[in-house]
C-alpha positions, 0 to 999 in steps of 0.5 A: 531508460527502460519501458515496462509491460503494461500490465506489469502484472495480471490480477494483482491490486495494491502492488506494491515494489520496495527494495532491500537488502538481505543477508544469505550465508553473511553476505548481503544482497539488494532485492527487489520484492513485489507483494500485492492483494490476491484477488477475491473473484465473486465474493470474499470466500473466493479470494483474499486469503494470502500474502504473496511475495516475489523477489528478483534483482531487478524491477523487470524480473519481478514480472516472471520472478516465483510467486509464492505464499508466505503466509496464509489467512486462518480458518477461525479467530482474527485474521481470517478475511480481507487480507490486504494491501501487503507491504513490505519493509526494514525496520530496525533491521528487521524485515516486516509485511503489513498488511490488514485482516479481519476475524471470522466473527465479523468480516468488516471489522478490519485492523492493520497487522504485523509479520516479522521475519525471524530468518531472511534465509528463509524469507521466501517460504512461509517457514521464515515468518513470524505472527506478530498480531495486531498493531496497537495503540498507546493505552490513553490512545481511545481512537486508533484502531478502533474502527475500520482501519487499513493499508498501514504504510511506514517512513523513516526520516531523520531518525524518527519512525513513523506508520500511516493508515486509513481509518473509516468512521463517517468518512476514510481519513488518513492518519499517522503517529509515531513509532519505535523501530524495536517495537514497530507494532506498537504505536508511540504517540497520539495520531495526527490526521494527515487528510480528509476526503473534501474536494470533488473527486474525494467524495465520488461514491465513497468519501475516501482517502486510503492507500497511503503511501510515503517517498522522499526524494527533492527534500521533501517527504511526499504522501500519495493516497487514493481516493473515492470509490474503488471503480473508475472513479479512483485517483490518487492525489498528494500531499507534502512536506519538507524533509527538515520540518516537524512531520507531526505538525498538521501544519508542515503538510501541504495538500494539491487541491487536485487530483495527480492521476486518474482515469483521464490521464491513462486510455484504456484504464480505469480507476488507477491507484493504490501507488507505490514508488520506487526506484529502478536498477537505472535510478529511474523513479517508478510509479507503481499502481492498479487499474482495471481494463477497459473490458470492465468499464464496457462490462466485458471482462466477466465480473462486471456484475460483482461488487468492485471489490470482488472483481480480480481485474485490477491489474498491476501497471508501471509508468514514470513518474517525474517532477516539475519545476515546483517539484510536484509529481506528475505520472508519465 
């Protein structure tokens, strides 16, 4: 079984590992791809301002796999600040990079968006991507996207479609509805609200739940979301649902009243979270994720003094990620 660098990556939070296949002179070969926030150092004129997107055939090459930017925040109009939390994914057959983004006008008035692309030859250059905009609600839909709004994630199960976000009104709740794969940026149902900040290690801070994130594997389709603030009081906690069950029925959700990973699970780290899951080359299930080091929680690291948010020191991790005997995740 294979074990990774810890960190993974220097510098890159909100990783996120998926795979794929993709099609060269009309052969298809599995990729891994690697996409995260690019750091903003200091403040937000200092940094994230890209997508970065790497490739290799295996987990362990992505850690010296070509970085490159696919795509580059603009200099006026909408998507200009705050670019975030990438993620990309096959839908209907087509490659997409979600990620959020705000206007020069307002730098806090963040909403899910939408690249597509329009020739996987070219994937990795920002030639072979297409601006699709913002993702939109339903016309009778008066509450999706209409105020903060972030780290849009997506499911397939059993022919349905599905994206999730993180949407900020008194408190960061966590949201999903329905979409089809031929127009993925356009919602097709009301929202349902999956959870809510409401136990202690919610609420430390910041009243969060953000950084959705879907897997399926034991029958089941498990969310992983984050939680509180973005320092070293971050976890990640988790809910699931039976794969065979009515996933818009708040009623087939099922919450841990505890969190699954935080600070004092991992010595030396600090506020992990941000997760995402896959599987490795061997069929090992991997737990990816950012946490600082502990230089910031001594206050040594140099942007100690800056708001977390602009403090690049979030390093990408991996570490194993198993069940027990009730099925439930447990983060080795």
């Amino acid at each position: 079984m294979k074990t990774y660098k810890n960190p993974f990556l220097i510098e890159r939070a909100d990783p996120f590992i998926g795979k794929g296949s993709v099609c060269f002179m009309g052969t298809e070969k599995e990729y891994y791809f690697f996409t995260a926030s690019y750091p903003a150092v200091g403040d937000v004129e200092h940094g994230y301002d890209r997508i970065i997107l790497r490739r290799a055939s295996t987990v362990e090459g992505l850690s010296c796999a070509e970085e490159v930017t696919v795509w580059e925040a603009h200099e006026d109009g909408e998507f200009c600040y705050h670019i975030w939390a990438p993620e990309i994914h096959k839908i209907g057959g087509i490659w997409y990079i979600l990620f959020t983004a705000a206007p020069k006008s307002d730098r806090w008035q963040i909403r899910p968006c939408m690249l597509r692309c329009v020739d996987e030859e070219k994937m990795m250059e920002k030639s072979g991507w297409q601006e699709i905009g913002h993702v939109k609600a339903l016309k009778e839909d008066h509450f999706s996207f209409r105020e903060f709004s972030l780290d849009m994630t997506y499911l397939e199960n059993r022919g349905n479609h599905y994206m999730a976000w993180a949407q900020k009104g008194e408190k960061s709740n966590i949201y999903m509805a329905k979409i089809r794969p031929e127009t993925p940026w356009q919602l097709d149902s009301m929202p349902i609200l999956l959870t809510t900040p409401e136990y202690p290690w919610e609420i430390v801070n910041e009243k969060v739940n953000e950084g959705p994130f879907f897997w399926k594997e034991n029958g089941r389709i498990y969310l992983f979301f984050s939680a509180s603030g973005t320092g070293s009081e971050y976890c990640v906690g988790c809910m699931y649902a039976e794969e065979d069950s009515d996933l818009m029925d708040c009623s087939s959700w099922k919450k841990l009243d505890h969190p699954i990973f935080s600070t004092a699970d991992v010595p030396d780290e600090y506020g992990p979270g941000h997760n995402s899951v896959v599987k490795d080359e061997e069929g090992t299930t991997l737990f990816v994720y950012h946490a600082r080091p502990s230089e910031h929680d001594k206050g040594t690291c140099g942007y100690s003094n800056c708001h977390p948010l602009y403090d690049p020191c979030r390093h990408t991790r991996i570490r194993r990620l198993i069940w027990d005997e009730e099925k439930l995740p447990k983060v080795l």
